[in-house]
DRENDO-1510 file (C-alpha; in Angstrom, 1 decimal, always signed):
<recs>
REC; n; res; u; v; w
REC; 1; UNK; -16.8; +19.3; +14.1 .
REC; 2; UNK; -13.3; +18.3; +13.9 .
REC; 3; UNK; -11.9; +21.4; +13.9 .
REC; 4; UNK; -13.5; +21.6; +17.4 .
REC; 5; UNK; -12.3; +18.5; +18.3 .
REC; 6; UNK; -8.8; +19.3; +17.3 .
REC; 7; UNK; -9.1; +22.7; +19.3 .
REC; 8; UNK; -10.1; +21.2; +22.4 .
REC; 9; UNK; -7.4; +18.8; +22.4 .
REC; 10; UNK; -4.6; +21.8; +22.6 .
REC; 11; UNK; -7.0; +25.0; +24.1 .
REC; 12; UNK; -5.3; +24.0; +27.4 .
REC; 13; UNK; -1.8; +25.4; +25.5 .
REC; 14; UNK; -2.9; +28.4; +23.6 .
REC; 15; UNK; -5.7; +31.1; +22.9 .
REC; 16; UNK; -9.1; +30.6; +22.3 .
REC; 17; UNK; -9.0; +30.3; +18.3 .
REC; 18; UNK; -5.9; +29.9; +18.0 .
REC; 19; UNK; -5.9; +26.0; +17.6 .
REC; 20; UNK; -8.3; +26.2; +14.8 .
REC; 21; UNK; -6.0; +28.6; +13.2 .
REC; 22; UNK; -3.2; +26.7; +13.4 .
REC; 23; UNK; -5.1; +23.8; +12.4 .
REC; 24; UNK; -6.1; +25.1; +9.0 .
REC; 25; UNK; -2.5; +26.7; +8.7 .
REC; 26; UNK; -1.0; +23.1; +8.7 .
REC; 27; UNK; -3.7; +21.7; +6.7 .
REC; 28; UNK; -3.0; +24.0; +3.8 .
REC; 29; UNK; +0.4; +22.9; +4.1 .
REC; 30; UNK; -0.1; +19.5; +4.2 .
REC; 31; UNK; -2.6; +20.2; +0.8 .
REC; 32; UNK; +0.1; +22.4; -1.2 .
REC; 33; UNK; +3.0; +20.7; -0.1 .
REC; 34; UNK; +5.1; +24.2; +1.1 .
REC; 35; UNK; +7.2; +24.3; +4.3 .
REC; 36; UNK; +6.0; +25.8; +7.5 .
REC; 37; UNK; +8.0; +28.7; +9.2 .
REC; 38; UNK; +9.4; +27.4; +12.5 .
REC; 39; UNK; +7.8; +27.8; +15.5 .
REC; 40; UNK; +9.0; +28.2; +19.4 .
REC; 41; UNK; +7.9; +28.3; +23.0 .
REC; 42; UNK; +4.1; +27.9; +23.3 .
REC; 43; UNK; +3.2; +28.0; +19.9 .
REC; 44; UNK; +5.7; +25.2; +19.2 .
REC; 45; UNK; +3.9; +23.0; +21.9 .
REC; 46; UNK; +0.5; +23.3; +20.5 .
REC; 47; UNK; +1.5; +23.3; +17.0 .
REC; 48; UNK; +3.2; +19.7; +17.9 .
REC; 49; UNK; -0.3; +18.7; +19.7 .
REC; 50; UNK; -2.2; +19.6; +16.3 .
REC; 51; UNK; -0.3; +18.7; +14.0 .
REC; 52; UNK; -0.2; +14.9; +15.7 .
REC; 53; UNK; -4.0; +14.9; +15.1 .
REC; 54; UNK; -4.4; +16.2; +11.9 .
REC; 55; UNK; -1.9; +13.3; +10.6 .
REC; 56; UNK; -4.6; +10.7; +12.4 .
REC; 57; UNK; -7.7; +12.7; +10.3 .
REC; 58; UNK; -5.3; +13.1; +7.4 .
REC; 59; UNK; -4.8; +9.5; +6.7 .
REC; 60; UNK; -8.2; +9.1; +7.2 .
REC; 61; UNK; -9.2; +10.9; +4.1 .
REC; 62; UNK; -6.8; +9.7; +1.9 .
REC; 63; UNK; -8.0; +6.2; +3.1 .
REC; 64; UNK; -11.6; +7.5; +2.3 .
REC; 65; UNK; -10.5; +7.6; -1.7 .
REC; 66; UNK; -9.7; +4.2; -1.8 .
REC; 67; UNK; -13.1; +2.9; -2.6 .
REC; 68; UNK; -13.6; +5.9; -5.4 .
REC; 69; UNK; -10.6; +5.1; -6.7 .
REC; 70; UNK; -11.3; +1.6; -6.8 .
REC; 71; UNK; -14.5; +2.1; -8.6 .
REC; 72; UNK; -12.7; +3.8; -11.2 .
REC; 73; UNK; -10.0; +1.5; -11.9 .
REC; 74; UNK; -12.5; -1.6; -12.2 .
REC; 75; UNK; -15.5; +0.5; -14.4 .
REC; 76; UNK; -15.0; -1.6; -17.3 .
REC; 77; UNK; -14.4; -5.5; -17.6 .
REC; 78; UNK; -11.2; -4.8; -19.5 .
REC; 79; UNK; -8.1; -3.5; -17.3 .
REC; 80; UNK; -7.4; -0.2; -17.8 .
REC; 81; UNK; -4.5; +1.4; -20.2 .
REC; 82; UNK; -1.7; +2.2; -18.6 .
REC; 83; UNK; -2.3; +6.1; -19.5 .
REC; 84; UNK; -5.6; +5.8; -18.3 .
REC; 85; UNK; -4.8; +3.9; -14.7 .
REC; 86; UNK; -1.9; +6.7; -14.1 .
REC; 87; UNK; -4.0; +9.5; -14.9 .
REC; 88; UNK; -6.9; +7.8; -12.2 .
REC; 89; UNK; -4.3; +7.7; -10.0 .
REC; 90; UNK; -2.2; +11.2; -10.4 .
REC; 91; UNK; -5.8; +12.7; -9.8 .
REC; 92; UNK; -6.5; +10.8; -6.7 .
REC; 93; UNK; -3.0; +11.0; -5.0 .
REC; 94; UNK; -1.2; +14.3; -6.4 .
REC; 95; UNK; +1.2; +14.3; -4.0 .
REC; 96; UNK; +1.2; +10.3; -3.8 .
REC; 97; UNK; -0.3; +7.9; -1.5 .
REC; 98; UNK; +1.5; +6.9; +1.8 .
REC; 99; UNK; +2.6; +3.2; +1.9 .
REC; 100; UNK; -0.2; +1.7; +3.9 .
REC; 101; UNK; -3.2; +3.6; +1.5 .
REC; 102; UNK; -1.4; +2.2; -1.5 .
REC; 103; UNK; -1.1; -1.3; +0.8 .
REC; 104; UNK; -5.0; -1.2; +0.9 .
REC; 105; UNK; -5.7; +0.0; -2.7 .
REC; 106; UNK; -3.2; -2.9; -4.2 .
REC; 107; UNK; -5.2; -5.5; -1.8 .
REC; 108; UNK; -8.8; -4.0; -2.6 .
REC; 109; UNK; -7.9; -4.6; -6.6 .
REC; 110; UNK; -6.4; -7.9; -5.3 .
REC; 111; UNK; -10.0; -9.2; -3.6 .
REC; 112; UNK; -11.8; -8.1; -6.9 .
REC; 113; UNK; -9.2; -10.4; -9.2 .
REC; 114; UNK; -7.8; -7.4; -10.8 .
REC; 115; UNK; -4.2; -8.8; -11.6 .
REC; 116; UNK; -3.6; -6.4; -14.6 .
REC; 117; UNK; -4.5; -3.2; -12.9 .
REC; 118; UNK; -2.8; -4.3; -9.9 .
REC; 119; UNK; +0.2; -4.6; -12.0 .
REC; 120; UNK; -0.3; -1.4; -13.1 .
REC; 121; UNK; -1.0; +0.2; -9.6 .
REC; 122; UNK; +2.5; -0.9; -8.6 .
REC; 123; UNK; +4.2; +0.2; -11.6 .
REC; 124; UNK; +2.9; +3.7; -11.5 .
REC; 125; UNK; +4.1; +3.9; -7.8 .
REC; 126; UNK; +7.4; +2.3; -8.8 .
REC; 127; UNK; +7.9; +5.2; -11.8 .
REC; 128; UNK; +6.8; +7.9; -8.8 .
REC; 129; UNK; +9.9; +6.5; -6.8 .
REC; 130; UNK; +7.2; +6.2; -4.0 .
REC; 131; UNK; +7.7; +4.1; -1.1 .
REC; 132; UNK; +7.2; +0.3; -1.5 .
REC; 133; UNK; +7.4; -2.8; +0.6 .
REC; 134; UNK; +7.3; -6.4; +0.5 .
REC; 135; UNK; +3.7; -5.4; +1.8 .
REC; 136; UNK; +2.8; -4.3; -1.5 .
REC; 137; UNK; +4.4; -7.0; -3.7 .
REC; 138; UNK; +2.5; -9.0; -1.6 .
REC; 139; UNK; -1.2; -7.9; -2.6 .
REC; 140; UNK; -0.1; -8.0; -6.3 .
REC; 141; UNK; +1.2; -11.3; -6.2 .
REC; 142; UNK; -2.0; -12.3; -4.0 .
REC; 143; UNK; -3.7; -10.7; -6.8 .
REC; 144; UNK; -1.9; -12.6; -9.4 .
REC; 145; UNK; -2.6; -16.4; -7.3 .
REC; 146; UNK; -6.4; -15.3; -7.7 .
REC; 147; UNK; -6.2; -15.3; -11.0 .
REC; 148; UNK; -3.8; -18.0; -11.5 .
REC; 149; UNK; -1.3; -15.8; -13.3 .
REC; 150; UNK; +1.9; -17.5; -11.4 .
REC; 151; UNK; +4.4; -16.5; -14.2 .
REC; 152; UNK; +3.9; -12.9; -13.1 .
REC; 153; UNK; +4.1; -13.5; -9.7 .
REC; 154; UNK; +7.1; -15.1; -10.2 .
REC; 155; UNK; +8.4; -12.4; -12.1 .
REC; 156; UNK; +6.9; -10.1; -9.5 .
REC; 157; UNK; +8.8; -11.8; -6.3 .
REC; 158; UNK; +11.7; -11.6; -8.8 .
REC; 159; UNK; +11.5; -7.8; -9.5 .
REC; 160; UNK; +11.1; -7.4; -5.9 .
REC; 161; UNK; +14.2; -9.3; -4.9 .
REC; 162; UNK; +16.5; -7.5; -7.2 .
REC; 163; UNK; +14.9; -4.3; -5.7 .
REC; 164; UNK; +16.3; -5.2; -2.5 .
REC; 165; UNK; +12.9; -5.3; -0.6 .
REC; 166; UNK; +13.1; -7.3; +2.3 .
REC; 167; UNK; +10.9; -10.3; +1.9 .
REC; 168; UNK; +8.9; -12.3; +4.5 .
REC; 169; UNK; +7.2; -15.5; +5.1 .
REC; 170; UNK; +3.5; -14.1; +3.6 .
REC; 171; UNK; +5.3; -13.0; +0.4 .
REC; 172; UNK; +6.6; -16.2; -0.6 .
REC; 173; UNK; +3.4; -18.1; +0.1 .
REC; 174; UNK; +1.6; -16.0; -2.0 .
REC; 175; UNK; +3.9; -16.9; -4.9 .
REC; 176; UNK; +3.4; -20.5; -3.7 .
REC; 177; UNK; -0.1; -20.4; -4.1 .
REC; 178; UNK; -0.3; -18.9; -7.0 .
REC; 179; UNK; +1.5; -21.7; -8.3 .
REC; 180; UNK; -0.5; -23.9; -6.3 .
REC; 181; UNK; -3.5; -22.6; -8.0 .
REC; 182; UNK; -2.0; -22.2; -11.6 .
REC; 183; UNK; -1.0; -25.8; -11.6 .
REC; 184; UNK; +2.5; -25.2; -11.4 .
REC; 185; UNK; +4.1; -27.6; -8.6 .
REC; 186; UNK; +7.6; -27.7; -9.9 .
REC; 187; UNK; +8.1; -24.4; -9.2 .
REC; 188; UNK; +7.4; -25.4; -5.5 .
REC; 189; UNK; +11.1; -26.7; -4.3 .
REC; 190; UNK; +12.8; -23.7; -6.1 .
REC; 191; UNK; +11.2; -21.4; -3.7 .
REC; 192; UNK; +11.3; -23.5; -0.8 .
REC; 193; UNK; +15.0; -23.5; -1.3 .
REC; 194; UNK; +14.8; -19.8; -1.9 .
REC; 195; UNK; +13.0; -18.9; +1.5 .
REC; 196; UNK; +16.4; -21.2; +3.1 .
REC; 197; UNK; +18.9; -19.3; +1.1 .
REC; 198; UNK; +16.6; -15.5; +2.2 .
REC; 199; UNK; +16.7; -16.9; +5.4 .
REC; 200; UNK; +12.8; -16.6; +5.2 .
REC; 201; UNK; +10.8; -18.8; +8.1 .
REC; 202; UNK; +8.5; -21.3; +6.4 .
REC; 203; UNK; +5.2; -21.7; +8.2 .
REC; 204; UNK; +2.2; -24.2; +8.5 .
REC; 205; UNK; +0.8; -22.5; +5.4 .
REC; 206; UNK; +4.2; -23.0; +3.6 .
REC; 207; UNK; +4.5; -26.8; +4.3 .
REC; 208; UNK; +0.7; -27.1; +3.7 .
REC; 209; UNK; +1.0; -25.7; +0.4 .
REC; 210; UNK; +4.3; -27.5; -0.1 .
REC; 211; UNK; +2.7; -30.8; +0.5 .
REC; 212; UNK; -0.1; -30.4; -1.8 .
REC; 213; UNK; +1.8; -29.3; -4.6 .
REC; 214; UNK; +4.1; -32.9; -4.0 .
REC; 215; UNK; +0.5; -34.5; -4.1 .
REC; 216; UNK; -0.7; -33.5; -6.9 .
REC; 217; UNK; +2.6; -34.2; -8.9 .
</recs>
């Protein structure tokens, strides 16, 4: 069925067939990871109109492991060894995850409390080189404020600073309220003054947080 709907999208530039040809020719290289000879003229044209639409469904099913993946991580009560949670993850994602599946895995072990594995998810994606962004520091961190484990995600926005990620608004409130929430207000001010100094826009949630903190000291 979607090979049909991929080959009605570009029959109107090539050969009956053809389109589901080329379809599965740039799926298999898309699975093995091996370059594509260049194309030209026609063939170019519906190549380009395929290949756009089997990135859409790709992403789809790599997003369609998240839940299995999930399941696996979280199996026991006890986080995961480190062995363990890379090899759960190697066999998901050989050729890696693209930043906004790993986005969505990081928050899904972030809603379930799982600071640890979280912790882990990032690191194995950190020792893989792949792509990370304040994004994804974000859900651990969010991770660690559910679990009021504010030390790491301290050390967490601290890691991701000397990394050079760019941070935002939502990253630093998240390393608020996990100090909110672990009953560590003095740490409030510092990162107030270091949202100023990152040029960082404090928000209503910011100041909200900020003046609860000063409450309860």
């Amino acid at each position: 069925a979607q090979a049909s709907k991929w080959a009605q999208l570009c029959m109107h530039q090539c050969q009956p067939g053809r389109a589901c040809e080329q379809i599965s020719e740039y799926l298999d290289a898309r699975t093995s990871g091996s370059k594509l000879a260049p194309l030209h003229g026609q063939r170019q044209c519906c190549w380009t109109c395929c290949r756009r639409e089997t990135d859409d469904i790709w992403q789809t099913l790599i997003d369609d492991k998240i839940p299995t993946v999930l399941q696996a991580l979280l199996r026991s009560e006890e986080p995961p060894q480190p062995d363990e949670c890379f090899a759960i993850l190697e066999q998901a994602f050989p050729r890696g995850p693209d930043p906004r599946s790993s986005t969505r895995l990081l928050s899904g072990l972030a809603k379930k409390q799982a600071s640890d594995t979280a912790i882990l998810a990032l690191s194995w994606l950190e020792i893989n080189k792949y792509e990370l962004n304040c994004y994804h520091y974000c859900a651990v961190i969010d991770a660690c404020a559910r679990t009021c484990a504010w030390r790491k995600g301290l050390e967490l926005l601290g890691a991701m600073m000397q990394s050079k990620i760019e941070s935002n608004t939502i990253t630093f409130n998240a390393s608020i309220s996990a100090c909110e929430k672990g009953g560590a207000w003095e740490n409030v001010l510092p990162l107030l003054s270091a949202m100023s100094q990152s040029k960082v826009q404090l928000d209503t949630i910011t100041l909200s947080s900020a003046i609860s903190d000063c409450e309860q000291a």
